[in-house]
GUSEGU-969960 format. One record per residue (C-alpha): x, y, z; residue in three letters; residue number from 0. Coordinates in steps of 0.02 Angstrom, whole numbers, plus 50000, padded with zeros to 5 digits. Layout:
<rs>
<<X, Y, Z>, ALA, NUM> ...
</rs>
This chain:
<rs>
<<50000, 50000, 50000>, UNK, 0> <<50074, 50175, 49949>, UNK, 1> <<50111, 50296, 50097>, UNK, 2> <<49961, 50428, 50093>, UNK, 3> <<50110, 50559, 50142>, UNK, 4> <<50230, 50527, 49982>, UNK, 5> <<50201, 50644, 49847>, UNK, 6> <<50101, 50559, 49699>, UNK, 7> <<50219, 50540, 49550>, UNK, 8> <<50092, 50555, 49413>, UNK, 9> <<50032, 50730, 49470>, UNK, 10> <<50179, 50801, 49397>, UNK, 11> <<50150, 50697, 49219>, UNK, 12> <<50232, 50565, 49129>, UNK, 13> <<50316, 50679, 49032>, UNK, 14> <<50524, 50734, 49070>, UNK, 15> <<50486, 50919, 49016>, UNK, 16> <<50543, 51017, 49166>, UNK, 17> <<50425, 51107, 49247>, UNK, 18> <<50465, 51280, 49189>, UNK, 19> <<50418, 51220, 49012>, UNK, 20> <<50243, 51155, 49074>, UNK, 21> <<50110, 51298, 48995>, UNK, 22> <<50004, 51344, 49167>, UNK, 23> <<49838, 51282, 49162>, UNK, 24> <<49701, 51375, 49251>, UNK, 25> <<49606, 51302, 49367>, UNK, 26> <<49424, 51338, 49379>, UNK, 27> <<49375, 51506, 49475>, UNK, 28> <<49547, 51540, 49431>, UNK, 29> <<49576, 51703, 49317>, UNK, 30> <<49685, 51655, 49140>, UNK, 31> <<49864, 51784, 49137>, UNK, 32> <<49837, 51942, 49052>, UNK, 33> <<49860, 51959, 48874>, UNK, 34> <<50027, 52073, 48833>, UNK, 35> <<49935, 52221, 48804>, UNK, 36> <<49994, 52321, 48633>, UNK, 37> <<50108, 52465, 48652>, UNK, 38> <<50011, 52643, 48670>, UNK, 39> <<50089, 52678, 48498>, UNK, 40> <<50011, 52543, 48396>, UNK, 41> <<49841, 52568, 48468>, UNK, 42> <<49756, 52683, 48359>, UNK, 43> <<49706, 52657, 48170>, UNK, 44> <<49782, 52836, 48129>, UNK, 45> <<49952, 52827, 48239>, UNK, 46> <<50105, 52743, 48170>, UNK, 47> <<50257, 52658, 48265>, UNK, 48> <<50395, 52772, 48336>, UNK, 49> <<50576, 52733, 48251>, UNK, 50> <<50626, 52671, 48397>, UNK, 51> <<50515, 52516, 48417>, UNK, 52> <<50493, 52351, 48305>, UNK, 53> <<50371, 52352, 48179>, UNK, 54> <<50223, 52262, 48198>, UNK, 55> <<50215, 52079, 48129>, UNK, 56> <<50115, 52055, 47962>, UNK, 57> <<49967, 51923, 47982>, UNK, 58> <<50063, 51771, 47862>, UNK, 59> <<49893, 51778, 47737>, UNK, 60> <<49737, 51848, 47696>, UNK, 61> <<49597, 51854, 47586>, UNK, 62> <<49483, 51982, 47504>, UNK, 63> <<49341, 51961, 47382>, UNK, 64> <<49165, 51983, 47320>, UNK, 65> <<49045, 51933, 47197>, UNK, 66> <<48995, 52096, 47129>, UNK, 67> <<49094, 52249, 47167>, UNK, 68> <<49273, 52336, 47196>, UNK, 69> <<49402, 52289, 47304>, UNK, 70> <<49497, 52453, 47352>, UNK, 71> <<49625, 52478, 47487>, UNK, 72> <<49720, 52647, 47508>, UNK, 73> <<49817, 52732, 47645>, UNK, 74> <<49916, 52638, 47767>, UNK, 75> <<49797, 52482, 47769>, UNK, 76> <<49871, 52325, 47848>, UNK, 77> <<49923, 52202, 47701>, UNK, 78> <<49989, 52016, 47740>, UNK, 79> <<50121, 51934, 47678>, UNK, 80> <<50038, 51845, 47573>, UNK, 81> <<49857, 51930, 47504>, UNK, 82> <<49751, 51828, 47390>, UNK, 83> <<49573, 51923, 47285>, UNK, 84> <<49459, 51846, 47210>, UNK, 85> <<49311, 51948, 47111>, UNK, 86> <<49175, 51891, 46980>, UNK, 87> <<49144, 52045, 46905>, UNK, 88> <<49218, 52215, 46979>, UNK, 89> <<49396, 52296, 47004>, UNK, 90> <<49547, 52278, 47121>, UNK, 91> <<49635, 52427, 47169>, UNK, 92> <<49767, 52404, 47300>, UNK, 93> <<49869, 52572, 47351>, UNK, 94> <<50018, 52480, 47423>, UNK, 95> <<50163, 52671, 47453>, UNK, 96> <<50115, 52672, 47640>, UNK, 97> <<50092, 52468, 47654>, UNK, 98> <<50233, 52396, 47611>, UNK, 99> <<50417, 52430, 47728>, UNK, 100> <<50608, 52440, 47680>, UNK, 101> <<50674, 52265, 47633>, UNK, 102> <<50523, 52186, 47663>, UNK, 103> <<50439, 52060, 47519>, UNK, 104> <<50236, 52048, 47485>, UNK, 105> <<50153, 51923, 47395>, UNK, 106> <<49976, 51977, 47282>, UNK, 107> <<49872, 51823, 47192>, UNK, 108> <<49728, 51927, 47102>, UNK, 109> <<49581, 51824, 46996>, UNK, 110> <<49460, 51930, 46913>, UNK, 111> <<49329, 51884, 46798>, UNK, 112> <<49291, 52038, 46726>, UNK, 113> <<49388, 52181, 46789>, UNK, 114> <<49523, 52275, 46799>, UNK, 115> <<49678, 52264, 46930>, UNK, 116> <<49775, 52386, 46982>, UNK, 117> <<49921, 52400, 47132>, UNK, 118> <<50014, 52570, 47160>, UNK, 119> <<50198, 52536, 47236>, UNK, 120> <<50334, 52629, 47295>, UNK, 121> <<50458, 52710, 47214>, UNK, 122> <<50632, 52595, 47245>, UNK, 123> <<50522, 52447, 47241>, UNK, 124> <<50566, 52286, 47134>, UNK, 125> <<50406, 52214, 47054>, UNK, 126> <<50400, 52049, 46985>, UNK, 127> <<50261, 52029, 46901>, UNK, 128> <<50147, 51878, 46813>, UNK, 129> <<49990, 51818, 46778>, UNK, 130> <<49867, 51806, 46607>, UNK, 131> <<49733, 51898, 46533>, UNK, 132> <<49639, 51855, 46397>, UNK, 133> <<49585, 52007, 46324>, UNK, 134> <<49682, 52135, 46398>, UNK, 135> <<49850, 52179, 46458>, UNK, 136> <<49970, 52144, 46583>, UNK, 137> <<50100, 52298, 46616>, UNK, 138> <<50215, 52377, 46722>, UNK, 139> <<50215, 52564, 46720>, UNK, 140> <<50366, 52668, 46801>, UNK, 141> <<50316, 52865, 46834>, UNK, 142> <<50460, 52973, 46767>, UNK, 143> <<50458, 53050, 46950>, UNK, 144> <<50491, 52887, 47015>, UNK, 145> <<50612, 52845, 46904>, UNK, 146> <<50777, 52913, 47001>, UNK, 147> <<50749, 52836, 47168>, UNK, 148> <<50841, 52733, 47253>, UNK, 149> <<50820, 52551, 47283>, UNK, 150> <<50751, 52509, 47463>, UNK, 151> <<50784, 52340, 47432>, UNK, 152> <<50579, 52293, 47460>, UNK, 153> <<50500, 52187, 47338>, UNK, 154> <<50322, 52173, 47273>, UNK, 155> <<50278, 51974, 47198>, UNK, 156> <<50119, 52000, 47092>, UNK, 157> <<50029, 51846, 47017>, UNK, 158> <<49844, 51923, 46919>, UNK, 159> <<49740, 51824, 46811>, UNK, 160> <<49598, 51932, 46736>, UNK, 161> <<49478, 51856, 46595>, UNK, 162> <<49422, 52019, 46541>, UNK, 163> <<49524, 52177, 46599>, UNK, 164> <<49688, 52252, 46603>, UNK, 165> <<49826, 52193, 46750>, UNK, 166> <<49912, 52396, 46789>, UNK, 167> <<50065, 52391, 46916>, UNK, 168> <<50135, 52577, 46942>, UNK, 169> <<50264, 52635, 47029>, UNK, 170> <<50243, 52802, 47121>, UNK, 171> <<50299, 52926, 47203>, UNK, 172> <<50225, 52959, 47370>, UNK, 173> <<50055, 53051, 47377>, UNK, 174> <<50113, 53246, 47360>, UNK, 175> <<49964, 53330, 47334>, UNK, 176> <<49963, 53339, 47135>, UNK, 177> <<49875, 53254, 47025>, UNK, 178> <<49885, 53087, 46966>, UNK, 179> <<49864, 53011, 46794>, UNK, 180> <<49714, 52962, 46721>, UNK, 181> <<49649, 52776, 46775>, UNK, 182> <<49753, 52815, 46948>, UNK, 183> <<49669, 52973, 47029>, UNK, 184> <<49605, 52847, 47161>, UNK, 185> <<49752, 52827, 47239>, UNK, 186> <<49749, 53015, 47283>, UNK, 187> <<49703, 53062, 47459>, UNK, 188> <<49538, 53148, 47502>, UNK, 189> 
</rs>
């Protein structure tokens, strides 16, 4: 017969994890630990990290879409790593200048049936881009301002497939004020 006073072996688990590595289980009426609570800087939708601290993590994917209708994203909108669309009928316009960060790489899959996509990057950006269309075209436009910058080694993977519509990537300057071209005056702040 065991001895009622010796400390029952299984209670700690079968397992030889140590006990620091154990994940602590509440018991009930117990309260769970806090969350980590964000810093007061990345809090708001309009307030942007300080230089000094880490830039938030990027969700890894994400997906946007609808049956009838546009898909448009401007401003500093929070983009995944990878970001997949899907429309029937309707556009895709994705403003990417204040998304995307120094030496960082983003991944777009786009699928339109009929419809037009179009993604405004940053000036220094790389931009490999692919995809089919079968009655349109697939281009990449560089703005003459945006021609002279330098690279900031970020990179922009693009992968559109539109039935019937054109597949636009433009790189441009940041939002000044002035006007853009025609087809990209929606990427102009309000």
């Amino acid at each position: 017969m065991p001895d009622p006073a010796a400390p029952d072996p299984s209670a700690q688990g079968p397992s030889d994890v140590p006990p620091e590595w154990r994940p602590d289980i509440p018991v009930p009426g117990q309260r769970p630990a806090p969350r980590e609570e964000l810093p007061p800087q990345w809090r708001g939708n309009h307030v942007t990290p300080s230089a000094s601290s880490p830039a938030p993590m990027r969700a890894p994917t994400q997906s946007l879409g609808t049956l009838m209708g546009d898909v448009v994203r401007t401003g500093a909108w929070q983009a995944a790593e990878r970001t997949t669309t899907m429309l029937l009928v309707g556009d895709v316009k994705l403003d990417l200048r204040e998304v995307i960060r120094p030496g960082e790489t983003l991944e777009f899959s786009s699928f339109t049936g009929m419809g037009d996509i179009r993604i405004a990057v940053p000036a220094g950006t790389r931009v490999e881009l692919s995809g089919f269309t079968l009655l349109g075209n697939l281009r990449h436009d560089v703005d003459p301002q945006a021609q002279t910058s330098p690279e900031t080694g970020a990179c922009v993977r693009i992968n559109a497939t539109s039935l019937l519509g054109d597949v636009s990537v433009r790189t441009m300057p940041p939002d000044d004020g002035t006007k853009p071209p025609r087809g990209w005056r929606w990427t102009r702040k309000r």
